[in-house]
Every structure is written in C-alpha cells, then in structure tokens.
C-alpha positions in Angstrom: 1.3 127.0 152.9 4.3 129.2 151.2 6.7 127.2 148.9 10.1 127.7 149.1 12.1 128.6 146.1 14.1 125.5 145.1 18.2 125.5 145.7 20.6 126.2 142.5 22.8 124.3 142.9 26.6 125.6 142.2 28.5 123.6 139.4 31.5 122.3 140.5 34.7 123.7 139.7 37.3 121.5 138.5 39.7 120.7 141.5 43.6 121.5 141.1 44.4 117.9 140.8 42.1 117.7 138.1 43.5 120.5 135.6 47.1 119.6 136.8 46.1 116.0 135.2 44.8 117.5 132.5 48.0 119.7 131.9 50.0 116.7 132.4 47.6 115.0 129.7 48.1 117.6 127.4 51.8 117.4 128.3 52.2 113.9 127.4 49.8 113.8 124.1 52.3 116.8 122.8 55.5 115.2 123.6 54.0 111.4 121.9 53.1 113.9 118.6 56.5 115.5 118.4 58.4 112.3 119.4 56.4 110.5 116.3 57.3 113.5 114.0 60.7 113.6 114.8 61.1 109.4 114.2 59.1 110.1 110.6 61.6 112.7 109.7 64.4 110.6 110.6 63.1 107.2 108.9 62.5 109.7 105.8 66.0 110.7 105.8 67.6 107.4 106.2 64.9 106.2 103.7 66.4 109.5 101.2 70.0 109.9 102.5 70.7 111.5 99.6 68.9 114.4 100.4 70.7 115.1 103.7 74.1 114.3 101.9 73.3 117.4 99.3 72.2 119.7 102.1 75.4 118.8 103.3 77.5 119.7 100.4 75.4 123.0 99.9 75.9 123.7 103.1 79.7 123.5 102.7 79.6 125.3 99.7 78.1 128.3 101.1 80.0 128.4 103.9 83.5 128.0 101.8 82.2 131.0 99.5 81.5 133.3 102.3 84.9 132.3 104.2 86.5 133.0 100.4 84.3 136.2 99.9 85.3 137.4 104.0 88.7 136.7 102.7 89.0 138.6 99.7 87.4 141.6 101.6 90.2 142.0 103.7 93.3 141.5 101.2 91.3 144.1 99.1 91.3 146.1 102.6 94.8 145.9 103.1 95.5 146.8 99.5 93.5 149.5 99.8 94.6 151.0 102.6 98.5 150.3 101.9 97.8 151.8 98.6 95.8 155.1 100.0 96.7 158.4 99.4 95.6 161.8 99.0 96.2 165.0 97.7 96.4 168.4 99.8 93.9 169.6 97.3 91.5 166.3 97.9 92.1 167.0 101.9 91.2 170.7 101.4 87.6 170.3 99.5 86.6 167.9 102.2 83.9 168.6 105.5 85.7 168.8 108.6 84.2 165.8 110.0 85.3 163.8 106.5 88.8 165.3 107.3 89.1 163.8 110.9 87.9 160.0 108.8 90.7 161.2 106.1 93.2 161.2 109.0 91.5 158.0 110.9 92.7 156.5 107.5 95.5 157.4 106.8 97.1 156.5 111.0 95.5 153.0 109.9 97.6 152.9 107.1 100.4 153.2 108.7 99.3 149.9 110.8 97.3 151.3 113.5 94.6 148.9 113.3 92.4 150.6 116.2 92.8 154.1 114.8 89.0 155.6 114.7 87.6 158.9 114.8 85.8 160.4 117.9 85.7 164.0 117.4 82.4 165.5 118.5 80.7 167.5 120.9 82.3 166.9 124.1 85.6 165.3 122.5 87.6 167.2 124.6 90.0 168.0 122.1 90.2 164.3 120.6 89.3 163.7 117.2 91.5 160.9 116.0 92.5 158.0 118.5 95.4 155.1 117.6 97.6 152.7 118.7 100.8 152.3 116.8 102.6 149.1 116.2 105.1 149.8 118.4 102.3 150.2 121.3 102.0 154.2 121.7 98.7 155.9 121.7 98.2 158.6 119.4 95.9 161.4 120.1 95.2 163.6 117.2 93.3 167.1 117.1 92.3 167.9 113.6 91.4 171.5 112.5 90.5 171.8 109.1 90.5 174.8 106.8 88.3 175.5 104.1 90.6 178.0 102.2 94.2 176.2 103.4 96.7 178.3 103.5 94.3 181.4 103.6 92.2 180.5 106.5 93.1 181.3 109.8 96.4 180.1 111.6 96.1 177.7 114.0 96.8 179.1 117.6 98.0 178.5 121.4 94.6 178.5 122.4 94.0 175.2 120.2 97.1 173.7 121.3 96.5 174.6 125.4 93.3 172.3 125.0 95.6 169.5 123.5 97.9 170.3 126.1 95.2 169.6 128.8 93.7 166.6 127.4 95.8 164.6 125.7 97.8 162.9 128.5 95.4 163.8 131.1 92.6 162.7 129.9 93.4 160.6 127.1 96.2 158.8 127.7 98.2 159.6 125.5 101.6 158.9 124.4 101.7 161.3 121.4 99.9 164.2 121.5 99.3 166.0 117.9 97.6 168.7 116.3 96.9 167.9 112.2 95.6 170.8 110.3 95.7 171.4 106.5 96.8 175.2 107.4 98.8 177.5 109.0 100.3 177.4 112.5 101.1 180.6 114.3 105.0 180.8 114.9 103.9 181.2 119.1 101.8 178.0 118.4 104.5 176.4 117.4 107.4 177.6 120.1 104.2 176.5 123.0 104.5 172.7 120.9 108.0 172.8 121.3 107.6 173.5 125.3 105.2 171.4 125.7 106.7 168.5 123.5 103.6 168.4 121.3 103.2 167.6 117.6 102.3 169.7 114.8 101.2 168.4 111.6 101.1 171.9 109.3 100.6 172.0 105.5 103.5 171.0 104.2 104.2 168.0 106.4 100.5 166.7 105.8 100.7 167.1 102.2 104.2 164.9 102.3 102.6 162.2 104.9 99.1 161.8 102.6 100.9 162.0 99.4 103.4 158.8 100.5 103.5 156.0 102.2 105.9 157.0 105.4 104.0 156.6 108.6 103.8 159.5 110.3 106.0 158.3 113.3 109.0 159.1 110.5 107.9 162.5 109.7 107.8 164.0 113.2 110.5 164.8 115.4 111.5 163.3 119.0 108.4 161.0 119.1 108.7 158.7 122.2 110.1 155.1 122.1 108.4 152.0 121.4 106.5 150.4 124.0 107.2 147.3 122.8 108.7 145.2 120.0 107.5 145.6 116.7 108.2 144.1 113.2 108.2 147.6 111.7 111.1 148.2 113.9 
C-alpha cells in the first residue's frame, strides 16, 4: 500500500484587520513617545525659564542687527546711486554689455527704481527698460563704441529698428537711442520725424558727468502720466 505524501500546510498571512491594528498600534505608541517628549521639553523649560528668556533676547538681537544691517544697505544704495557718475572716458573703456548696466544705472539714478537691462539676443532693439517717476516708460537702445568719436556713426538703419519696437512692441512712451559716438546727420533728421531720442556724445557725457535726469536733457519728451514729487 502507497503512502501519500503528507500536506504542507500554507502559513497564514496576516489578515488586513490585523496589520491595520498593528499600524494603528504603531500609530498610537509613536504619538504617546512624542506627546511624553514634548511635556519633558516643556517641564524643562518652565523648570530653566531662563534659558528660553535668553533665546529670546538673542533672537531679538539678531533680528534687530539684520533689520539695522538691511537698513544701512539701502541708505548706502541711495547714496550711492545719487552720488554716481561717470566719465565719457570711464563709459568708453567699458564692454558693450557693461555699457547697457552703466546706462541701467544711471536711469535709476534719476529715480527709476525698475530701470534694468535686457539687451540680448532677441531684444528686439531693447536694451535698457524704465519707468520714470512721473509714470513714462523709457525704452533705451544702447550702441557702444570702442574708439568714441572714431568709431562708426550711428545710422537710420539702427534707429528704423527702434522705430519698430519701441511702441509697438515695448510699450513705450520714450523711445531713445544712447550711444557714446557719433550719429549720422540723416539719423538724426529720421529721430526728429519720428519723434525719437538721441543721446550722442556730448549729451551723454553732460547726463553721466551730473546729476540732471535725463528727462531735462532731451527735448519735447511727453508729459507726466501722473503726479510726481519731482514735478
């Protein structure tokens, strides 16, 4: 007579009640530990009170230095910046992109907190944007030249893609080509048609070297937009 193999039996697997007691468990036994914790901490604080009253104080002494320290950077900010000038020589040994921050600086020196430099690939003839107290917006197109004077003039061609930008595209209010050069005399007459700005030379040298805004040194800009305590 053939024996048969005895059954295995399978083990049972824990049922869903069972591990979701088991979580709860768990749960529970975690919550109890941090609860005890938290009441040891406390007791030890009110047993050293002390010790929270001078994390206190330190705490308000950092905090009143940093206010004091964010303070000071900003007066020596406005300082600075009321204060900033430079020379047509300084302007001329610098990279064209450090030209186009030269004239970021010196718009927000004459208040326009917002003025920033986007020139780039794909600026579409913006390089300097900025909002003047009185509420215009500013669009600068900066074209530096390494030897001033000698370099080449700036031309209708540069001021045709201000022309189509500026308002269109921009926004703006004030439309204005800087350049530490020379401006063609036809460049000019197309500005004049097209009641554009130019910033040649000699009026660049006079704006960096003072403390006029701009605004004062160019001719039949638009009104304010709105009230302003500069006005």
């Amino acid at each position: 007579m053939t024996r048969r193999p005895p059954v295995r039996r399978r083990k049972r697997q824990p049922t869903r009640r069972r591990r979701r007691d088991d979580q709860l468990l768990a749960g529970s036994v975690a919550a109890v530990v941090v609860v005890g914790v938290v009441v040891t901490v406390v007791n030890w604080l009110l047993d050293h009170w002390w010790v929270l009253a001078l994390a206190l104080v330190l705490a308000v002494l950092v905090g009143a230095g940093w206010l004091h320290r964010r303070r000071q950077q900003a007066q020596w900010e406005a300082v600075r910046a009321r204060g900033l000038r430079y020379a047509i020589t300084q302007l001329d040994a610098l990279h064209h992109a450090r030209f186009e921050d030269a004239v970021s600086d010196l718009m927000r020196r004459d208040g326009c907190a917002d003025a920033r430099r986007v020139g780039g690939g794909g600026d579409l003839g913006a390089d300097v944007k900025a909002t003047d107290p009185f509420g215009r917006r500013w669009v600068i197109q900066c074209k530096h030249r390494r030897n001033g004077l000698k370099g080449s003039a700036v031309g209708t061609p540069d001021l045709q893609v201000l022309n189509g930008t500026a308002r269109q595209v921009h926004g703006a209010d004030i439309a204005v080509i800087v350049t530490n050069g020379r401006v063609s005399a036809p460049a000019v007459t197309f500005a004049q048609q097209q009641r554009l700005h130019v910033v040649d030379r000699q009026t660049l040298a006079v704006w960096a070297s003072g403390s006029r805004p701009l605004w004062e040194l160019l001719r039949a800009v638009p009104p304010p937009r709105r009230p302003s305590a500069m006005s």
